[in-house]
N, CA and C atoms as an extended XYZ file, in Angstrom:
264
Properties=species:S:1:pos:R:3:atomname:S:1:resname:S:1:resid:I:1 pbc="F F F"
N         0.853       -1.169        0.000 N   UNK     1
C         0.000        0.000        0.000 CA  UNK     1
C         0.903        1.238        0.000 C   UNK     1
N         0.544        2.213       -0.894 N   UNK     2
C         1.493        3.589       -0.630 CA  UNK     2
C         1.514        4.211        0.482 C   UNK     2
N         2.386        4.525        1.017 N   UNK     3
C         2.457        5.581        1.956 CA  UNK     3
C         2.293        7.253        1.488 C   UNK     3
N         1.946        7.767        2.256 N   UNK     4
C         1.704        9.523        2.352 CA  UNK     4
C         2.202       10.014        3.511 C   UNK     4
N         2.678       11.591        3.250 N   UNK     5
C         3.269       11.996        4.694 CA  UNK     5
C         2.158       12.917        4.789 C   UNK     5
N         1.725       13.621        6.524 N   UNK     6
C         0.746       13.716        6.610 CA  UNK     6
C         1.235       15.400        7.932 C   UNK     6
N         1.018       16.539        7.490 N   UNK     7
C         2.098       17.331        8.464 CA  UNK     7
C         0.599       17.785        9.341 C   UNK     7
N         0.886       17.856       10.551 N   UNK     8
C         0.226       18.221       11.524 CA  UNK     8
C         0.606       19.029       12.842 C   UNK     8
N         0.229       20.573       12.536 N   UNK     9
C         0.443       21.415       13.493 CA  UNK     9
C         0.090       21.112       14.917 C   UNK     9
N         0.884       21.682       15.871 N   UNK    10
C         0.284       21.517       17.862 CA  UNK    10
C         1.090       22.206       18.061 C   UNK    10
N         0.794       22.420       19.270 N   UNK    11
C         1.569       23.043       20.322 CA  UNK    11
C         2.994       22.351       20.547 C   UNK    11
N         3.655       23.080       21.381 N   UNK    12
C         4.968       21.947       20.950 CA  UNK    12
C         4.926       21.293       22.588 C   UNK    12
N         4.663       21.773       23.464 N   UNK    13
C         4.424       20.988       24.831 CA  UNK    13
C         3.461       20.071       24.377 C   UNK    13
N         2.663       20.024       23.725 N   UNK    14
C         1.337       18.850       23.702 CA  UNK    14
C         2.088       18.031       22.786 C   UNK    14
N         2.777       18.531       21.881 N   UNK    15
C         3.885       17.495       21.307 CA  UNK    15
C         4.911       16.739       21.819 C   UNK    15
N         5.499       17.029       22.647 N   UNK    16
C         6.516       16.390       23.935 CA  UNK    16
C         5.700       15.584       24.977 C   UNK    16
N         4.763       16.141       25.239 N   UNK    17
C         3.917       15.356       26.316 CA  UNK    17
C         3.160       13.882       25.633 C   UNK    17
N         2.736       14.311       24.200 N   UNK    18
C         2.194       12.945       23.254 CA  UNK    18
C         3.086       12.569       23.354 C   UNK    18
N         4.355       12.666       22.654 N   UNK    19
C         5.240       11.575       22.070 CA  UNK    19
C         6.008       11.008       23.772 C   UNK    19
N         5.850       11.303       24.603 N   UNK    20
C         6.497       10.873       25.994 CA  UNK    20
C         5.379        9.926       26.068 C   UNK    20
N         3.997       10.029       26.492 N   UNK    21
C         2.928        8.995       26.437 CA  UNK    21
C         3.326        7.921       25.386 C   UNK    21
N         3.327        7.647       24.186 N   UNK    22
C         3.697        7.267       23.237 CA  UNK    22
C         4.010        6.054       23.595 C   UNK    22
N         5.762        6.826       23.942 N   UNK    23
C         6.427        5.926       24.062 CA  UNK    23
C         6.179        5.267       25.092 C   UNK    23
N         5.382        5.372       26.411 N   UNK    24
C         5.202        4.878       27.207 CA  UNK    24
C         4.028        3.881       27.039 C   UNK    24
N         3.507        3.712       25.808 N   UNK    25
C         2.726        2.856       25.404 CA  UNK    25
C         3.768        1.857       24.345 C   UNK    25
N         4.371        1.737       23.890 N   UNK    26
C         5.046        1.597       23.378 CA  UNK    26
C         5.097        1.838       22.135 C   UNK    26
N         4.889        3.057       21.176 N   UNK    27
C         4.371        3.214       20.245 CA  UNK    27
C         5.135        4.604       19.593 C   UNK    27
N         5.322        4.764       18.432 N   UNK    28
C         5.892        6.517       18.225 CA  UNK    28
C         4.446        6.964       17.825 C   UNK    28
N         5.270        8.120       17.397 N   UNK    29
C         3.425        8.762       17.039 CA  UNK    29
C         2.710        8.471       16.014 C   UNK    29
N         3.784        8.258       14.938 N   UNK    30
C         3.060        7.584       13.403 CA  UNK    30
C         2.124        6.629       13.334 C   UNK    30
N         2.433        6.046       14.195 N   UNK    31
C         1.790        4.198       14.426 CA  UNK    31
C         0.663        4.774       15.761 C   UNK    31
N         0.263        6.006       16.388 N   UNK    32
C        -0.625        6.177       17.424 CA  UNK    32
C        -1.491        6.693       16.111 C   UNK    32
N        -1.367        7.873       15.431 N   UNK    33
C        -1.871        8.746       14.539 CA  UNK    33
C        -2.949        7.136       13.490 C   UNK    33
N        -2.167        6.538       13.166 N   UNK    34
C        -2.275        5.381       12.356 CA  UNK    34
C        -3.843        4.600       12.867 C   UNK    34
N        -2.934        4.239       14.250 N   UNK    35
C        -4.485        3.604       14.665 CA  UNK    35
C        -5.724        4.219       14.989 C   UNK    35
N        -5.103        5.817       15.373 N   UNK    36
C        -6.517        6.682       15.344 CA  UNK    36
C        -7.448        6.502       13.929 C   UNK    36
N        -6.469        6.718       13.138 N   UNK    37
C        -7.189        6.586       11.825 CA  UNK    37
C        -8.065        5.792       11.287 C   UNK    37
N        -7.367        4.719       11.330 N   UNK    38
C        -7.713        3.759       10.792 CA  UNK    38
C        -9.744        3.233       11.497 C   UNK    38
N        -8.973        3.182       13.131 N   UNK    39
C       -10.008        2.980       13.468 CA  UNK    39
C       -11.756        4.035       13.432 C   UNK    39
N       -11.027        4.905       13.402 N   UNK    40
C       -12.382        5.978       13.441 CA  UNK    40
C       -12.663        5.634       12.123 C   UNK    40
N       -11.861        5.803       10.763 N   UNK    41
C       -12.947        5.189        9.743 CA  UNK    41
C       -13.625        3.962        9.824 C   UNK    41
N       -13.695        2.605       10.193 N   UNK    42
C       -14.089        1.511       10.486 CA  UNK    42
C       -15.037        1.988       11.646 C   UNK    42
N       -15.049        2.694       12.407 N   UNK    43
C       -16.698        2.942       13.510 CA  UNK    43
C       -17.373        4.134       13.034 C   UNK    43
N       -16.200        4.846       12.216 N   UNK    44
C       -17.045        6.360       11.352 CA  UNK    44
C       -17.562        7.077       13.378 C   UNK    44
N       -16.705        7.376       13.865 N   UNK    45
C       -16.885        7.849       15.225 CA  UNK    45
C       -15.155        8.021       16.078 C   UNK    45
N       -14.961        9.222       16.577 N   UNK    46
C       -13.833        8.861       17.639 CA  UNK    46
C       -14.241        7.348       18.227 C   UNK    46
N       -13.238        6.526       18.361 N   UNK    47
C       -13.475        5.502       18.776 CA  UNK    47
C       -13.108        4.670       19.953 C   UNK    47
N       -12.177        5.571       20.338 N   UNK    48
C       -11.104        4.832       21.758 CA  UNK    48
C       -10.816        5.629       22.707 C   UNK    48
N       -10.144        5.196       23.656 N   UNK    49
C        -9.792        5.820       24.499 CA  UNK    49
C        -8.254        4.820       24.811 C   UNK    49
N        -6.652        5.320       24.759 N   UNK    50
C        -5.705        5.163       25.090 CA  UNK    50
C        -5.178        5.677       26.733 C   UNK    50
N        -4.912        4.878       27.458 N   UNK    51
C        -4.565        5.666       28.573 CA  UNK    51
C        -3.996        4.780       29.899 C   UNK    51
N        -3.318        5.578       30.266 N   UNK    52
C        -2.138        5.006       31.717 CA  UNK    52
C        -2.753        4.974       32.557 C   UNK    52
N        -2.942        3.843       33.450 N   UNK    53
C        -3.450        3.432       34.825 CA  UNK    53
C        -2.625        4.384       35.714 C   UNK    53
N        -2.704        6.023       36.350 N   UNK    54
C        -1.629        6.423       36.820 CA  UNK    54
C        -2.048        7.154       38.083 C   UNK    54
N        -1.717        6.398       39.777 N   UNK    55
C        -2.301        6.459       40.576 CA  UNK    55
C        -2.005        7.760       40.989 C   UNK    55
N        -2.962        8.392       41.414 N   UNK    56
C        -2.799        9.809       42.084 CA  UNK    56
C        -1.784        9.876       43.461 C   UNK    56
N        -1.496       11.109       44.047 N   UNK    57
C        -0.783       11.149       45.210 CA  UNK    57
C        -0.746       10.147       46.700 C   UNK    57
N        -2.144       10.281       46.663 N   UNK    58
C        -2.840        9.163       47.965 CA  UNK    58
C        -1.811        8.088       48.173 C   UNK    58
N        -2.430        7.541       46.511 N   UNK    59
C        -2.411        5.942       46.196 CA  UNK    59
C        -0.872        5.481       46.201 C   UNK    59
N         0.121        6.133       45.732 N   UNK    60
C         1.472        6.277       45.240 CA  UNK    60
C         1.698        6.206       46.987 C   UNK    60
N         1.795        7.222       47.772 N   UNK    61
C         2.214        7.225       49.452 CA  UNK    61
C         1.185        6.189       50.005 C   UNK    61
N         0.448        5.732       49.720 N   UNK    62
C         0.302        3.909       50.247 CA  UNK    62
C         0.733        2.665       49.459 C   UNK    62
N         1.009        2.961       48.317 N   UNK    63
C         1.883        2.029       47.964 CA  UNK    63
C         3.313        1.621       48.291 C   UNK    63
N         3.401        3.011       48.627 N   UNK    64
C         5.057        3.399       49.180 CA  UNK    64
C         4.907        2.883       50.197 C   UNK    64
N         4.028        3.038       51.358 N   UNK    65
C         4.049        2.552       52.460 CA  UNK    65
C         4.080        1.079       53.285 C   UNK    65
N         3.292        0.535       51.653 N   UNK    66
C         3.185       -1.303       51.782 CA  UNK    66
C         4.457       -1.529       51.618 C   UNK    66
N         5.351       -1.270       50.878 N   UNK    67
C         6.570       -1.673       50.445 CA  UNK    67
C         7.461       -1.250       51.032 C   UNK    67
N         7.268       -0.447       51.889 N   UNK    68
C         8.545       -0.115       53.090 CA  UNK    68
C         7.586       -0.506       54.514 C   UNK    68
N         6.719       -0.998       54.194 N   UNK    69
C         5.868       -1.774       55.689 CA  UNK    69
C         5.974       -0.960       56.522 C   UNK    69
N         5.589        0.602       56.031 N   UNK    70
C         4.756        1.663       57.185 CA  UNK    70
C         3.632        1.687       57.293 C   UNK    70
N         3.265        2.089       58.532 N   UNK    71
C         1.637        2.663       58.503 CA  UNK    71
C         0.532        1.777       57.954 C   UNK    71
N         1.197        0.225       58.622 N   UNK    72
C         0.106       -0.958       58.203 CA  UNK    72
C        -0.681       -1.066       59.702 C   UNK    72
N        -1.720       -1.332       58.975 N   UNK    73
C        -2.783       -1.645       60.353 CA  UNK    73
C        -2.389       -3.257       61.003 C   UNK    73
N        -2.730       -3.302       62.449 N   UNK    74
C        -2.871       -4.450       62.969 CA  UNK    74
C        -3.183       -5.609       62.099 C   UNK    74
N        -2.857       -7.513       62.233 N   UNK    75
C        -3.479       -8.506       61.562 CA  UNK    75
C        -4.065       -8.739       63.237 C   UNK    75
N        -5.047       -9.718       62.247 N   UNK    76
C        -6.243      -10.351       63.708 CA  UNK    76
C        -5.980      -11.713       62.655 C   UNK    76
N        -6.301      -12.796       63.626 N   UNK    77
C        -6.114      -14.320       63.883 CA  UNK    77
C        -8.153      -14.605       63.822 C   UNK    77
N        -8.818      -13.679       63.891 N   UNK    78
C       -10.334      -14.272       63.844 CA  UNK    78
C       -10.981      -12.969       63.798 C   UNK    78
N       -12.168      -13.262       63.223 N   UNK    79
C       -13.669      -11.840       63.433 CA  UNK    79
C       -13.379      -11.595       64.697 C   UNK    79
N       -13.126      -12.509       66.038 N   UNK    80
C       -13.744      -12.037       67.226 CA  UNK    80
C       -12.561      -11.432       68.059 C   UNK    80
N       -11.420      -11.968       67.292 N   UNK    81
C       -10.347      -10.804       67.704 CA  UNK    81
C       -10.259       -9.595       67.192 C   UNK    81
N       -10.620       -9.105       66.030 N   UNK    82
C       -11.121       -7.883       65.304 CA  UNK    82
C       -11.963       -6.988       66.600 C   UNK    82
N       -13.404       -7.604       66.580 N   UNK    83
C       -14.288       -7.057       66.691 CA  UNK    83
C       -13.808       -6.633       68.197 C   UNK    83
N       -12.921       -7.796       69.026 N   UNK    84
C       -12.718       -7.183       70.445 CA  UNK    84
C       -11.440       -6.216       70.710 C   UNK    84
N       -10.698       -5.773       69.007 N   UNK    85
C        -9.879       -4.881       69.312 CA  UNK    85
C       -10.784       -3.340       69.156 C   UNK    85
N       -11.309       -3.424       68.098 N   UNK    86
C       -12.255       -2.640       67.582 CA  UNK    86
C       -13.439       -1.562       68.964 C   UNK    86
N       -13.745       -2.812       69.554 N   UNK    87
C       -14.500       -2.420       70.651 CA  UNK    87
C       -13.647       -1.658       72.216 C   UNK    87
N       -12.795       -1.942       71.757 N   UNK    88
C       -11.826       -1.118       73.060 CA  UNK    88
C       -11.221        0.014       72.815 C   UNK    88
């Protein structure tokens, strides 16, 4: 199939910030641009949504925390040791 080159103006931060995502998908932009394409003609609709599972502040300082085994709550051995720490 022929190829075509295809020039497309942005911002140049929204350009650094795509092609950093990108690659973090593993992908350059030609081959992101590509599958946009392709696919929106085949649903004739924006069609997808691409995107990083990327935990907010909270989540990141309790993850941190499991893994350096801070700021873990008590284990209980039964419900009724729970419920009789719980109650005191």
């Amino acid at each position: 199939m022929a190829q075509t080159n295809v020039n497309i103006r942005m911002d140049e931060t929204l350009k650094q910030q795509f092609d950093r995502l990108c690659n973090e998908l593993g992908l350059n932009m030609s081959t992101a641009f590509n599958i946009f394409a392709k696919t929106m003609v085949r649903q004739q609709k924006i069609p997808f949504e691409i995107s990083l599972d990327v935990p907010n502040a909270e989540t990141l300082a309790a993850i941190d925390d499991v893994n350096h085994q801070r700021n873990l709550s008590k284990s209980f051995h039964s419900v009724a040791e729970l419920m009789e720490d719980l109650n005191a």
